[in-house]
C-alpha positions in Angstrom: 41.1 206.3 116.9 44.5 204.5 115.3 45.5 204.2 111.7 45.0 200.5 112.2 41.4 200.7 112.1 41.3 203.2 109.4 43.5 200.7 107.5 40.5 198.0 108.5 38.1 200.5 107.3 39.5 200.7 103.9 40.0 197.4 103.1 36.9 196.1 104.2 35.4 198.5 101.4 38.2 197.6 98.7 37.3 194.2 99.2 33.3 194.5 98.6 32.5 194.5 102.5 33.6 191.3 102.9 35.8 191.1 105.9 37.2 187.9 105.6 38.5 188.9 102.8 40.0 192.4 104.1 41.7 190.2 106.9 43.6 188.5 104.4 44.7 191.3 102.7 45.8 192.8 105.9 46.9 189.3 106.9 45.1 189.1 110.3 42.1 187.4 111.5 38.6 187.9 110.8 37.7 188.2 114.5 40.4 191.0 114.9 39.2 193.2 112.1 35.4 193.1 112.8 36.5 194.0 116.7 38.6 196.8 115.3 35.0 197.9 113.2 32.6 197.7 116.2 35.8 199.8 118.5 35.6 202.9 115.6 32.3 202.8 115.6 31.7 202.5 118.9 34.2 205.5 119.3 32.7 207.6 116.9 29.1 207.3 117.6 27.8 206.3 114.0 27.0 203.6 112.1 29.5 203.3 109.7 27.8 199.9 107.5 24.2 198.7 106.5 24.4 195.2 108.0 22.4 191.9 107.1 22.4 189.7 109.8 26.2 188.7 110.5 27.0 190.7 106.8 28.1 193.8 105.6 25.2 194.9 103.3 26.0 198.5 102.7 27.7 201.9 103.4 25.8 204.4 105.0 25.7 207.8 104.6 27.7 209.1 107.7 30.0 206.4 106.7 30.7 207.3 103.0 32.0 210.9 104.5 34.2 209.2 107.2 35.6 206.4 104.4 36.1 209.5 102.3 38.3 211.4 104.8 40.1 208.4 106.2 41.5 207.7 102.2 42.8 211.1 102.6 44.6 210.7 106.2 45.9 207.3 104.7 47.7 209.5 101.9 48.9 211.7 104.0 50.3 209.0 106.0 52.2 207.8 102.9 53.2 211.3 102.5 55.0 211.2 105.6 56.6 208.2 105.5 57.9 209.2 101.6 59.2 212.3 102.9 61.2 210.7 106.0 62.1 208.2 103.2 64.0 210.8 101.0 65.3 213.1 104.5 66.5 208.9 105.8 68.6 208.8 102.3 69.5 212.4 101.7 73.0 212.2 101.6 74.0 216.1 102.8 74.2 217.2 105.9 76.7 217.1 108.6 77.7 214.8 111.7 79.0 215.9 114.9 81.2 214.0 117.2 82.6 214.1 120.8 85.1 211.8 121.8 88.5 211.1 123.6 92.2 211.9 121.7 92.5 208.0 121.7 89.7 207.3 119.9 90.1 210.6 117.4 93.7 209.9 116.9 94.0 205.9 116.8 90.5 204.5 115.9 88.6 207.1 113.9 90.7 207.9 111.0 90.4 204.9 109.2 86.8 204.9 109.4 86.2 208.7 108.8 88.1 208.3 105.8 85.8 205.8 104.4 83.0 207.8 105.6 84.0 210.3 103.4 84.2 208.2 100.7 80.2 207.3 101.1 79.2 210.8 101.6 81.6 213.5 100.8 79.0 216.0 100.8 78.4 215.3 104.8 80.4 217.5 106.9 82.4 216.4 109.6 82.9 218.2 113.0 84.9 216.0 115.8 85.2 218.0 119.0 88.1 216.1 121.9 87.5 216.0 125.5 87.3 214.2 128.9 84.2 212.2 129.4 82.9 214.9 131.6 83.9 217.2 128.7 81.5 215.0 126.5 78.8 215.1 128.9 79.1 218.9 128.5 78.5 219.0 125.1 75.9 216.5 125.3 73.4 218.7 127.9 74.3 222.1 125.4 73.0 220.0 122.5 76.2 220.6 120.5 77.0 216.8 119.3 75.0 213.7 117.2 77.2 210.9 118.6 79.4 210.5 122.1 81.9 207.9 122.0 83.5 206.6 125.1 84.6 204.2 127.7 82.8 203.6 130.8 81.5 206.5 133.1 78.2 205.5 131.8 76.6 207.3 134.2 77.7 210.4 132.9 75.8 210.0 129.8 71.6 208.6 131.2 69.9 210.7 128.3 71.8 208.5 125.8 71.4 204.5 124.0 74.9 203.4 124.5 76.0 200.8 121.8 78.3 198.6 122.7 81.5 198.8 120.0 84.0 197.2 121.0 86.9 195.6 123.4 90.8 197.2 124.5 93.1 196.4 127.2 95.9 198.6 128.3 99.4 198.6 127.3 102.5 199.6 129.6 105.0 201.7 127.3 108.8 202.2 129.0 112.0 203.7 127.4 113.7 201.1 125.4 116.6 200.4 127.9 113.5 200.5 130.8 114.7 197.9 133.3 111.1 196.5 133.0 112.3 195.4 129.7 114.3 193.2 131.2 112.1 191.1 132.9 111.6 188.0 130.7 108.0 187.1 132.7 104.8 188.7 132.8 104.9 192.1 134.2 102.7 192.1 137.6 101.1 195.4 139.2 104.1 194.6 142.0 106.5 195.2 139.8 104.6 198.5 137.9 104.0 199.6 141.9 107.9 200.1 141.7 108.0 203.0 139.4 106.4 206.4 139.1 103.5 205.8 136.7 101.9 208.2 133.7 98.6 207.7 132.7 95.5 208.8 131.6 93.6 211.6 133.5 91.6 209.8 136.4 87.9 210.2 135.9 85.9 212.7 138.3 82.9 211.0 138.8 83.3 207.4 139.5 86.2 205.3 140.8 89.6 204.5 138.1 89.3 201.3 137.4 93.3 201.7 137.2 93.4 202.5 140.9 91.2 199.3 141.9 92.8 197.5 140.3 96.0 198.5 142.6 94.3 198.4 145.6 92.8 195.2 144.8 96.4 194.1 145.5 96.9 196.2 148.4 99.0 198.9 146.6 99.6 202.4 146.1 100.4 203.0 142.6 102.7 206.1 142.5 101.1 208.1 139.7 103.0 211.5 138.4 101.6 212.7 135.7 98.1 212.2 134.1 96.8 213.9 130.8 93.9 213.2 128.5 96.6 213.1 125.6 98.0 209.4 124.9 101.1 210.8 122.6 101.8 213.5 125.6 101.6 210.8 127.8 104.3 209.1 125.8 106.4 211.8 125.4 106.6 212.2 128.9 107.8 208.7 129.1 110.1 209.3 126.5 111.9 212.1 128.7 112.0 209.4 132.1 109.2 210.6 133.9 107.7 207.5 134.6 106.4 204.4 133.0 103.4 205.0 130.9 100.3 202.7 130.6 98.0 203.6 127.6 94.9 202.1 125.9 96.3 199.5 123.4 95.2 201.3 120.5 97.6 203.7 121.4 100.5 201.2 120.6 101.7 202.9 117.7 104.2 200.9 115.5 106.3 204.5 114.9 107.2 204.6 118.1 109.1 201.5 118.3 112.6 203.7 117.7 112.3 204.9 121.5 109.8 203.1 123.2 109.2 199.6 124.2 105.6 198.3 124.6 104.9 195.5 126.7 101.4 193.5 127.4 99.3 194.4 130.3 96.2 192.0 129.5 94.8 190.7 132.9 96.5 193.0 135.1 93.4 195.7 134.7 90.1 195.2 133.7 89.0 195.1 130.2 87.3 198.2 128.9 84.1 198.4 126.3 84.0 201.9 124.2 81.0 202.3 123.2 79.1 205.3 120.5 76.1 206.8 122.0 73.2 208.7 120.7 69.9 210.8 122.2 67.1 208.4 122.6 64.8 211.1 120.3 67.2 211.4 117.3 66.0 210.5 113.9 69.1 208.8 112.6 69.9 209.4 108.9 71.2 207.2 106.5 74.8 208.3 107.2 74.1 208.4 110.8 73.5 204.7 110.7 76.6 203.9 108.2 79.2 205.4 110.9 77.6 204.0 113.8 78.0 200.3 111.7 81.4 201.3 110.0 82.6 202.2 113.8 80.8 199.0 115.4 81.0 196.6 112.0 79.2 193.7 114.4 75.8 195.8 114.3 73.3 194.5 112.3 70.7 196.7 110.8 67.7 194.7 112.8 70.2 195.5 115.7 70.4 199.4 115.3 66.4 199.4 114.4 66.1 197.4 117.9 68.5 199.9 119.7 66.4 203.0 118.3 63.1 201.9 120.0 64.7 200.4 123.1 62.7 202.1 126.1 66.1 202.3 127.8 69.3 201.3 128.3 68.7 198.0 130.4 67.0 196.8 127.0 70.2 198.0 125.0 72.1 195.8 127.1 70.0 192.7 127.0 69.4 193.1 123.0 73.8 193.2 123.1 74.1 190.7 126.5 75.1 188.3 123.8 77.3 190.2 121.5 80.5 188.7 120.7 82.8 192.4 120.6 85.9 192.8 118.4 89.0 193.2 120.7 91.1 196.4 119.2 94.5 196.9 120.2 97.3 198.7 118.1 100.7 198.8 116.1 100.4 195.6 113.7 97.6 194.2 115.2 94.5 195.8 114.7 91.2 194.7 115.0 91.3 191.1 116.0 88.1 188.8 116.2 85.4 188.6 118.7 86.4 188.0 122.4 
């Protein structure tokens, strides 16, 4: 039995039996509501109408009682949705995150604190970690949203929205002889110099490292962390040249550190905010995931929520033109 036939049940009586008539009202067919009919009945074992020929002509006892009880499931029905109506737009609660330093300390404070201006009675609780850190917290149930780059595979139970673009940025003491250069930097030239970077994911190869290899070198890397500004104070000190995600370029650091371009010499990365494939998103829920990703549409997240998987995530964004983020004075810039 479905609600759909119900619904064909009760219209068919609010509109004096006549089913051509409850098919417009439901706007469907005639054909498809007298097949929905003869299924319920069929299912149920009783003769729900008095019928004249090709014509409803009656109700019949059996089916009074059944008409009766399906008006009540009906308004229960609306009961539910009313309910999730007022839980979808309740505007307490909280929101937990799990993402990288990067992304807490570069990308997320703008938009938390316009978060909080929506819904200052929603608590806020952003935990930091590794992508495998992440994962963690994911399997013990602790977070709503992951956000991330890559290492996709770390995260299956999850619909991955795709958010947007970065590239990386090489950051040198200001008197770096790299600064000296007046061409673009090549991975020869970063091959030269000990390197500082971003801890090196466990499961999966760094894209960083390929990207060497690819050329047939050995990148000399000293010193990873997960930490962006340790990273750069260790550049700071003349550990080693430091490459960063651009948003990481902040403009306060210009009094001792020089940041120069690295698009094309390493593979451009997608972050992307990630949720279980069972959560019921509330209203808030759905404002961060668009105030972090502004290019999702509502018709967008709705299609992400009953995505079967990720493979139809992907196709329904296949398309999507991303923001490109990058950092110090410039931003957010448009679609690339």
């Amino acid at each position: 039995m479905k609600l759909q036939q119900l619904k064909y049940l009760l219209a068919i009586v609010d509109n004096g039996l006549n089913i051509t008539a409850a098919a417009e009202r439901m706007y469907t067919s005639q054909p498809g509501v007298s097949k929905q009919l003869k299924l319920l009945e069929e299912e149920l074992g009783l003769q729900l109408f008095v019928r004249k020929g090709k014509s409803l002509d009656g109700i019949t006892p059996a089916g009074l009682k059944v008409i009766d009880r399906a008006r009540v499931i009906m308004q229960e029905v609306d009961n539910i949705r009313s309910l999730a109506s007022d839980f979808f737009e309740e505007e307490e609660g909280s929101l937990s995150i799990a993402t990288t330093h990067t992304q807490a300390r570069y990308v997320l404070p703008d938009i938390v604190a316009e978060f909080r201006k929506r819904y200052p009675r929603v608590s806020l609780n952003l935990h930091q970690g590794t992508s495998e850190q992440i994962a963690d917290m994911i399997a013990s149930n602790k977070i709503d949203f992951a956000i991330a780059t890559g290492s996709r595979e770390l995260f299956d139970e999850l619909l991955l929205v795709p958010s947007y673009h970065w590239e990386r940025t090489i950051v040198v003491p200001n008197d770096h002889e790299l600064t000296k250069i007046d061409r673009k930097i090549t991975l020869h030239d970063l091959a030269e110099h000990p390197l500082v970077t971003y801890v090196f994911s466990f499961g999966g190869e760094s894209s960083l490292k390929r990207a060497f290899a690819d050329e047939g070198l050995e990148p000399d890397v000293v010193f990873t962390a997960r930490d962006a500004d340790v990273i750069k104070t260790y550049v700071k000190m003349g550990m080693g040249v430091g490459i960063v995600a651009s948003m990481a370029d902040d403009c306060a650091d210009r009094k001792d550190l020089t940041s120069i371009d690295a698009t094309g010499l390493f593979p451009r990365s997608t972050t992307w905010i990630g949720f279980r494939r069972d959560a019921v998103l509330r209203r808030y829920m759905a404002d961060f995931i668009k105030l972090f990703a502004p290019h999702v549409s509502d018709r967008d997240l709705e299609q992400t929520i009953e995505a079967r998987n990720q493979a139809d995530v992907d196709t329904l964004f296949a398309d999507a033109e991303l923001p490109m983020r990058s950092g110090c004075s410039d931003g957010v810039t448009a679609a690339a």
